[in-house]
Structure formats: structure tokens, C-alpha cells
VEXVEX-157185 format. One record per residue: residue number from 1; residue in one letter; x, y, z of N, C-alpha, C in turn. Coordinates in steps of 0.05 Angstrom, whole numbers. Last residue first. Layout:
<r NUM, A, <X, Y, Z>, <X, Y, Z>, <X, Y, Z>>;
...
***
This chain:
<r 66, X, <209, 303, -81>, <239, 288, -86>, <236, 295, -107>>;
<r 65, X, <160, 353, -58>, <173, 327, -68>, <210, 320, -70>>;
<r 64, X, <128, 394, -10>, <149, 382, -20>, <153, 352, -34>>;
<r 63, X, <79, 438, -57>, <81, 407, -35>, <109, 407, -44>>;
<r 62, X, <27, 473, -68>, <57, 472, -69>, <62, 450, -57>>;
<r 61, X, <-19, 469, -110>, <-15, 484, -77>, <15, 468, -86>>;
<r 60, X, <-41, 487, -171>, <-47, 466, -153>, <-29, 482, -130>>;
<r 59, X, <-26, 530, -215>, <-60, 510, -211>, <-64, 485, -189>>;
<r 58, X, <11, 550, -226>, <-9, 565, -211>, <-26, 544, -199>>;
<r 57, X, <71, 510, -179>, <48, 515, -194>, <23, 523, -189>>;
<r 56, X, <134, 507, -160>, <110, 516, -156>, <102, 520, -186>>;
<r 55, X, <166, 453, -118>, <164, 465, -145>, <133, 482, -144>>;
<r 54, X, <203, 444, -76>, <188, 453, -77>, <171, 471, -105>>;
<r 53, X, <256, 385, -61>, <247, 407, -77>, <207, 419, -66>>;
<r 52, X, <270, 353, -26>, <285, 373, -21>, <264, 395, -37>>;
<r 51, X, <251, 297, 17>, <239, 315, -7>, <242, 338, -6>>;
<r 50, X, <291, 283, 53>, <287, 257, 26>, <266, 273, 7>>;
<r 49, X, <309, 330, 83>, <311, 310, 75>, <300, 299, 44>>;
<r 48, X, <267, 385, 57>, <288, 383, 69>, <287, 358, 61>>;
<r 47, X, <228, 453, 61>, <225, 423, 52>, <260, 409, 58>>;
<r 46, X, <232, 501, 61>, <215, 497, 79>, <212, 463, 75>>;
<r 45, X, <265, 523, 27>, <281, 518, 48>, <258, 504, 71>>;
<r 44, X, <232, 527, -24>, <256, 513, -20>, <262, 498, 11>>;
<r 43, X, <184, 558, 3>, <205, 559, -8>, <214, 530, -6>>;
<r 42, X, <121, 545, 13>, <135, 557, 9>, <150, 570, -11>>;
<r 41, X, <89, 483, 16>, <111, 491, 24>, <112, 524, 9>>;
<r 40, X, <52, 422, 54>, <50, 441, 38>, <80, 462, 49>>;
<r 39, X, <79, 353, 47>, <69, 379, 62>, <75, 398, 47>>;
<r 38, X, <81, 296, 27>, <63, 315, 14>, <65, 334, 40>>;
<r 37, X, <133, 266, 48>, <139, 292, 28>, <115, 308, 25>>;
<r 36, X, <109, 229, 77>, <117, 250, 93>, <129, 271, 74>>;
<r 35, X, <79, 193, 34>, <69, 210, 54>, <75, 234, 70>>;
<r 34, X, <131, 194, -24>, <119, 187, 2>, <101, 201, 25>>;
<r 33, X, <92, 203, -92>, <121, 213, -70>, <110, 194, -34>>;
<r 32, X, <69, 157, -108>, <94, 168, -119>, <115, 187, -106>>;
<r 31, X, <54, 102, -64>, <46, 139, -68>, <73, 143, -86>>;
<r 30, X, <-5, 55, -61>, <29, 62, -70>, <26, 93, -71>>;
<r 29, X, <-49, 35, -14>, <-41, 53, -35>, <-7, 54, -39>>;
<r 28, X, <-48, -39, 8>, <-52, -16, 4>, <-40, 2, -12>>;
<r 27, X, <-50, -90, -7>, <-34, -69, 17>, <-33, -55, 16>>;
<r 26, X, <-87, -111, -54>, <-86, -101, -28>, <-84, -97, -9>>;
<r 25, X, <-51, -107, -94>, <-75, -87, -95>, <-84, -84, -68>>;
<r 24, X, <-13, -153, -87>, <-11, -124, -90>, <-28, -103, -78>>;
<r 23, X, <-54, -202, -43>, <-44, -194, -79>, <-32, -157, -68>>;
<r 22, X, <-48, -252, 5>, <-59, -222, -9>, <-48, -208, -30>>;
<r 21, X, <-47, -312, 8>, <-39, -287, 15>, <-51, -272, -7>>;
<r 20, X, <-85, -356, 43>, <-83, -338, 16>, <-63, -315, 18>>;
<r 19, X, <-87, -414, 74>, <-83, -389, 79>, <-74, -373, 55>>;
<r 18, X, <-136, -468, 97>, <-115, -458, 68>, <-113, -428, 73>>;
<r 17, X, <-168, -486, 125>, <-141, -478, 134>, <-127, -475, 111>>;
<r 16, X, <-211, -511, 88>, <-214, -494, 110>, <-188, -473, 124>>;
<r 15, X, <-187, -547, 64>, <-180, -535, 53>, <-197, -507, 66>>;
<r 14, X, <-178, -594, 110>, <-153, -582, 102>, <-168, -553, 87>>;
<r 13, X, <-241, -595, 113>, <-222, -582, 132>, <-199, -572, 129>>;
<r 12, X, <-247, -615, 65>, <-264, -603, 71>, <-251, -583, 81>>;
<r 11, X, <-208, -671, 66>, <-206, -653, 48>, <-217, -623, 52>>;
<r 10, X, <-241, -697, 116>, <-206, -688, 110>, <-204, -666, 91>>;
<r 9, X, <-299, -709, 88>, <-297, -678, 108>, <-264, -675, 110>>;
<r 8, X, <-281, -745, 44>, <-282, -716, 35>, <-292, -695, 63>>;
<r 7, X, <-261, -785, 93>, <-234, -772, 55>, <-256, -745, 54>>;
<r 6, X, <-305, -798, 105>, <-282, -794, 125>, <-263, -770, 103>>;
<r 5, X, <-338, -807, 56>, <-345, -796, 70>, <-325, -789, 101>>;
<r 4, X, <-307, -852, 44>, <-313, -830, 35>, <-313, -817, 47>>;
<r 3, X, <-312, -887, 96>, <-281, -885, 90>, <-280, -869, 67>>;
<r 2, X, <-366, -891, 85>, <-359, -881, 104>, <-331, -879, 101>>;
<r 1, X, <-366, -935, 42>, <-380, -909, 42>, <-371, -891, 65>>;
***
């Protein structure tokens, strides 16, 4: 009984220290454009590197994307 009772707190503990990693969902948000592209823009020329364009529309604010 006791050489049980030894076996299932082992088991208990090991599975105390079992380390999970973390699924997709959560590391957080995915962005279709990257963080540093959403600034608001202009023209063209007010966007640069890795998000050159500035497309405008009536119905939302301007932002540079890729």
C-alpha cells in the first residue's frame, strides 16, 4: 500500500511540472499590415519603407499599407 501510494504522489508531481506550450491564439494578435504601417497619411510620399502605398477611401482615414 504505501509503495502506491509513493507511485501515485511521483506521478502527482511529475505531472505538476508538465510545461504546455501555448497554441497560436495565444501570442497574440496577427495584423495584416504590421503595426508600424497603420499611420495615418496624406500622400504617397508620407509613407515609405515596407508600407509604400497610401490608398484613399471616402469611408475610412487613410493609413499607410504594403
Amino acid at each position: 500500500m504505501r509503495a502506491l501510494t509513493i507511485f501515485i504522489t511521483t506521478l502527482l508531481l511529475m505531472e505538476s511540472f508538465y510545461v504546455v506550450e501555448s497554441s497560436q491564439r495565444d501570442r497574440g494578435p496577427k495584423y495584416k499590415n504590421p503595426p508600424f504601417c497603420r499611420q495615418l497619411c496624406d500622400k504617397p510620399s508620407h509613407c515609405g519603407g515596407a508600407c509604400p502605398n497610401c490608398p484613399y477611401s471616402a469611408w475610412r482615414s487613410m493609413e499607410c499599407v504594403n
